[in-house]
C-alpha positions, 0 to 999 in steps of 0.5 A, a space after each residue: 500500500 502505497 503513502 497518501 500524502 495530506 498538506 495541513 494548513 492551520 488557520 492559527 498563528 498562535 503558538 498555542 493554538 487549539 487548531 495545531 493540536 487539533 491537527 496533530 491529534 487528527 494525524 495520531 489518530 490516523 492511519 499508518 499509510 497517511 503521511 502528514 506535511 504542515 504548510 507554512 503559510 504564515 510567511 507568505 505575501 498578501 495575495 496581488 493580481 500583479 503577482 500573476 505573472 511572476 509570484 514571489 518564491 514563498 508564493 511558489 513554494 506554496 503551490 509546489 508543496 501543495 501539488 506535491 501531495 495527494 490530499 488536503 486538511 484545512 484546520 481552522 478557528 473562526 474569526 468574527 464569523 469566518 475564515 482567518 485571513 493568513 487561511 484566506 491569503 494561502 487559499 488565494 496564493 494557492 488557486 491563482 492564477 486562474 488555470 494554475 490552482 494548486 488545489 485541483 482536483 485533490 481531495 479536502 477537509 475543514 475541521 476546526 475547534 474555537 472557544 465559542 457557542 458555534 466552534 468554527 462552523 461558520 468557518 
């Protein structure tokens, strides 16, 4: 049986962030042939269309480590009712520009943990 490589994009920068636990537990829990990559997108630039014709090389390495893999989980709080923007920013990095999305044809997952009523569902 061969590995299925997952990327793990957390939504928290926080060095104690509930989501970064919650992703490593995700990945105890799975199993043995799943091998688990953290992206870092904490580093990367603000998404701008001007980048389209030549992105910068955090940019590159985002969408290089991403199609490198088989799978996707994306773990993440919710902030005032949505998605975090270094989350968004990776999410817009990674799918532009348009015909080149990173993302494609691979399957994903949204898990997330916050301290409110909701959790991250809005997320």
């Amino acid at each position: 049986m061969s590995t299925i490589k997952v990327a793990v994009l957390v939504g928290s920068l926080r060095k104690a962030s509930i989501n970064k636990r919650l992703a490593r537990a995700v990945e105890r829990l799975a199993p043995k042939d799943f091998a688990f990559e953290h992206i870092r997108i904490d580093n990367l630039p603000l998404y701008n269309q001007d980048f389209d014709a030549d992105y910068p090389a955090e940019g590159k390495r985002l969408k290089q480590e991403i199609e490198a893999v088989d799978a996707l989980l994306f773990v993440t709080p919710e902030y005032n009712r949505g998605v975090p923007g270094v989350l968004k920013n990776a999410l817009d990095v990674a799918s532009r520009p348009w015909g080149t999305n990173s993302f494609a044809g691979k399957p994903g997952a949204v898990i997330g943990a916050s301290i409110g009523a909701t959790g991250s569902a809005l997320a």
